[in-house]
C-alpha positions in Angstrom: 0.0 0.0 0.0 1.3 3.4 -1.0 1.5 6.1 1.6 -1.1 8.3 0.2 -3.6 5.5 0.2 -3.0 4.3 3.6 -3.5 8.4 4.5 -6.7 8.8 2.4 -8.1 5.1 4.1 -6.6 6.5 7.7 -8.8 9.9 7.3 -11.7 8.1 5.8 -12.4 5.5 8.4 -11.2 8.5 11.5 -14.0 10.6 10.1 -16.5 7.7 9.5 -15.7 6.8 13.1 -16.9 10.3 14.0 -20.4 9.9 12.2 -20.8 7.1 13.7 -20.0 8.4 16.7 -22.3 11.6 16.6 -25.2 9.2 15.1 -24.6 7.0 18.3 -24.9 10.1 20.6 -28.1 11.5 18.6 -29.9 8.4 18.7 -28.9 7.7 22.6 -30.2 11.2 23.1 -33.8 10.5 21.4 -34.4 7.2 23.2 -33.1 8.6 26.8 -35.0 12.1 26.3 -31.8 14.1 26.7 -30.3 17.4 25.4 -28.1 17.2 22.3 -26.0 19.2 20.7 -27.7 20.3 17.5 -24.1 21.3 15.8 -23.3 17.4 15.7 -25.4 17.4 12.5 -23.1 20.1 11.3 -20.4 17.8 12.2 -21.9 14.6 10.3 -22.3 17.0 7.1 -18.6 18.3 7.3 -17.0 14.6 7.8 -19.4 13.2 5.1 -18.1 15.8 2.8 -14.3 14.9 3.7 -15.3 11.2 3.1 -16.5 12.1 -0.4 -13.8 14.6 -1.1 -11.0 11.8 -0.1 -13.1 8.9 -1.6 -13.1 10.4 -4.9 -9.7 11.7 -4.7 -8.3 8.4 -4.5 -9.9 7.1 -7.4 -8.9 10.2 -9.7 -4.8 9.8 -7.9 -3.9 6.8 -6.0 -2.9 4.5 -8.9 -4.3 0.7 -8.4 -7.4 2.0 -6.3 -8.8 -1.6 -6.3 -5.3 -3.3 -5.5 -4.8 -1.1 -2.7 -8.5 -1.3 -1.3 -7.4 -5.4 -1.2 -4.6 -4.2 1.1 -7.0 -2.3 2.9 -8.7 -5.2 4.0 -5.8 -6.9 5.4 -5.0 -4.0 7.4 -9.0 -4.0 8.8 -7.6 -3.7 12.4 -5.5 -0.9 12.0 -8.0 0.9 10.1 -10.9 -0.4 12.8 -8.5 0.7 15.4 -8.6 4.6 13.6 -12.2 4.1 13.5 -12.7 3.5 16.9 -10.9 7.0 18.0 -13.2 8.8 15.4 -16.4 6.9 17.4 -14.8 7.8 21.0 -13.4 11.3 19.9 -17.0 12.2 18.9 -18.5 10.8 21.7 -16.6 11.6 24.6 -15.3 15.1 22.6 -14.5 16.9 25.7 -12.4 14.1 27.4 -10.9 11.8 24.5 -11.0 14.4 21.3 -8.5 16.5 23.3 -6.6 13.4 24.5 -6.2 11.9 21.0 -5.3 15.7 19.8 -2.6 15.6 22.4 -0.9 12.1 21.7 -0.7 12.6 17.7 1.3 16.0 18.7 3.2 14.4 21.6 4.0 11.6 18.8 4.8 13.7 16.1 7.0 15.8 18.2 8.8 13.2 19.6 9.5 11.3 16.4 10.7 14.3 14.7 13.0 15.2 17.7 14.4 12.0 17.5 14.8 11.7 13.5 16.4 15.1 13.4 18.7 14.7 16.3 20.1 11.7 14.5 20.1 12.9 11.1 20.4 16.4 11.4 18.8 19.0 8.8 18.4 16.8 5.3 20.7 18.0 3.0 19.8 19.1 -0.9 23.3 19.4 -1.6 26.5 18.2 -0.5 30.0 19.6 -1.5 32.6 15.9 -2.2 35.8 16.5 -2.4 38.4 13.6 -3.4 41.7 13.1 -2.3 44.3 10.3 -2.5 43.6 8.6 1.2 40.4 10.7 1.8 37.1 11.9 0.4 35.3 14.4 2.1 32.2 14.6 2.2 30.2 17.2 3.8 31.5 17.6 7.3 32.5 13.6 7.2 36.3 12.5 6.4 36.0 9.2 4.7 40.2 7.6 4.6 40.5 5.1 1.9 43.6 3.5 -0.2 42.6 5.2 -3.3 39.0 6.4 -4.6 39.9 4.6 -7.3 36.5 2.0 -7.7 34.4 3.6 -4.9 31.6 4.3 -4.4 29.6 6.6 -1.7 27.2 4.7 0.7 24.0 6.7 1.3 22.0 4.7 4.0 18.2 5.5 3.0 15.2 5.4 5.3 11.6 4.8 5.0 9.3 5.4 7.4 6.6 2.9 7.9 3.1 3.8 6.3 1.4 3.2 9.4 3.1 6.7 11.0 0.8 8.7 9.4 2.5 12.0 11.1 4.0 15.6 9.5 7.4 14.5 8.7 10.1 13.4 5.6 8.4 10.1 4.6 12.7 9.4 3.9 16.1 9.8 5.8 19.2 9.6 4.4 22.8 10.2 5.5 26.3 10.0 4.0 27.8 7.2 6.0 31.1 6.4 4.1 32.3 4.7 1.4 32.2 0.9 -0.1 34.0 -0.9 -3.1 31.8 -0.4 -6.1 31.3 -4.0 -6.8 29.6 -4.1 -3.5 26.3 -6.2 -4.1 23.7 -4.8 -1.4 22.1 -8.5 0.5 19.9 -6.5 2.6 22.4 -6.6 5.5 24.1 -3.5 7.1 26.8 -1.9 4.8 28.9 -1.1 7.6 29.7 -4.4 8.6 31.2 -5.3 5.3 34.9 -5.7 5.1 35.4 -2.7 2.5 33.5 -0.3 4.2 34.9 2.8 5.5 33.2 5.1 7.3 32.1 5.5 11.1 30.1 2.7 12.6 27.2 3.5 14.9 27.7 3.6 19.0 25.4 0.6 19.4 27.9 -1.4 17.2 30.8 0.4 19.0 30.4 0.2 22.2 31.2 -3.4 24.1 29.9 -2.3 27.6 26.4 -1.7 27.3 24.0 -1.2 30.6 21.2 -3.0 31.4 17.9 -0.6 29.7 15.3 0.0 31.9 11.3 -0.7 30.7 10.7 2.9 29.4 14.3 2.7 27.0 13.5 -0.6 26.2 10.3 0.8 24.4 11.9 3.8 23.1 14.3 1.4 21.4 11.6 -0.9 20.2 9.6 2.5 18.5 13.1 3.7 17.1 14.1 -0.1 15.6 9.9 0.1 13.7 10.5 3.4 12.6 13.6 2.3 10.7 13.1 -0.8 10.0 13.1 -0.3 6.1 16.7 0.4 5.1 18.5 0.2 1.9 21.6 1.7 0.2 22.1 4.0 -2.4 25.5 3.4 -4.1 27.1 6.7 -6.2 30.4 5.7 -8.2 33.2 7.8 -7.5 34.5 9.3 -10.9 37.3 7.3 -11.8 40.7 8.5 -13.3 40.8 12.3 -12.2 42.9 14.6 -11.3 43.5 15.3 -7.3 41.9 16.6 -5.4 38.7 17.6 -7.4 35.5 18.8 -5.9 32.2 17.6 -6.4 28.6 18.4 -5.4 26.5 15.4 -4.0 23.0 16.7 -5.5 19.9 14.3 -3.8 16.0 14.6 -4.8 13.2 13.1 -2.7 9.9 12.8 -4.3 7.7 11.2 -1.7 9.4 7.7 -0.6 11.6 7.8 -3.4 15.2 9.2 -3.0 17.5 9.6 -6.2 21.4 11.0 -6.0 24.2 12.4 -8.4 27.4 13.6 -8.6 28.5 16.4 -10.2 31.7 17.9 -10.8 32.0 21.9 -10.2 33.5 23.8 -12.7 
């Protein structure tokens, strides 16, 4: 499922949970003779309309509407789950709207601390200079025999479609660099024998302590937020002069990241 369809299914069952939620309330109010709020029919108008709006959408832009509503329905928990907060939000809106409000901020906040802490401000550019036993690349010193057959490592994340929050749907970094005949298995780059380039503190350090409950599950939420990794591989030029300078130019379109090099003149 692409990201914009799990968003469009996400806002469309949230806001069907709310008319449900505000038909539940109007009908518990007509059997029980009690007061309700006549601006819930307002309500059930404005979330219809956003169903519609985001229904049709994804017909007219999500590509594969009909493949991707067969994903939907192996993902009916997580969707019933969103549902479910629409219903509660709407019918406890002065206890659990504001709650709900509070935790997608508190998450978003938190994740986005934590990605940008780590990988800093995302780079459009990157200046590469090339030397005989070190490239440099950014504010990174890469030392290598020769550049001579290498290649840059760009270790590329995705976050998860599920974390359906305001940020870079991809990560990226410069980590080092890796022979160009390197064949990427899926396993971490920077365990490979020809990799150079700074390995991470969890793989450096020997003496770890013990982590309490609450780390435990901040490491568990860190490990499913970047659990889809992959490297991008960009082929030193070969046979220049030294040093040369080079500009590292990357393009995000969504989920997809692309990279060149080019040589400034």
């Amino acid at each position: 499922m692409s990201f914009y369809a799990c968003l469009s299914f996400a806002i469309i069952s949230l806001c069907l949970g709310g008319v449900a939620g505000c038909l539940f309330c109007a009908g518990f109010a007509r059997i029980f003779h009690k007061k309700f709020l006549k601006a819930r029919i307002s309500v059930i108008f404005l979330l219809l309309s956003v169903v519609v709006a985001f229904g049709a959408g994804g017909f007219i832009f999500i590509k594969n509407p009909a493949f991707e509503f067969s994903v939907f329905l192996t993902e009916k928990f997580f969707f019933f789950a969103i549902f479910a907060a629409g219903f509660l939000g709407a019918v406890f809106w002065k206890t659990v709207f504001p709650a709900l409000i509070a935790f997608y901020i508190a998450l978003s906040a938190f994740t986005g601390i934590a990605l940008y802490s780590e990988f800093g401000i995302l780079p459009d550019n990157m200046s590469v200079t090339l030397n005989k036993t070190f490239i440099e690349a950014g504010k990174s010193t890469f030392f290598v025999d020769s550049p001579e057959n290498k290649s840059l490592a760009v270790e590329v994340y995705i976050l998860p479609k599920k974390l359906l929050i305001p940020l870079p749907r991809v990560w990226y970094r410069v980590i080092g660099t890796v022979d160009s005949s390197y064949i990427d298995d899926g396993k971490n780059i920077r365990l490979s024998s020809d990799f150079s380039g700074e390995l991470l503190p969890d793989e450096n350090s020997k003496n770890r302590q013990k982590d309490s409950f609450f780390e435990k599950k901040i490491k568990a939420y860190r490990e499913w937020v970047l659990k889809t990794r992959k490297n991008l591989l960009v082929p030193l030029p070969q046979n220049e002069l030294l040093p040369s300078v080079y500009t590292l130019k990357f393009k995000r379109k969504t989920e997809i990241l692309s990279c060149r090099l080019e040589k400034n003149l």
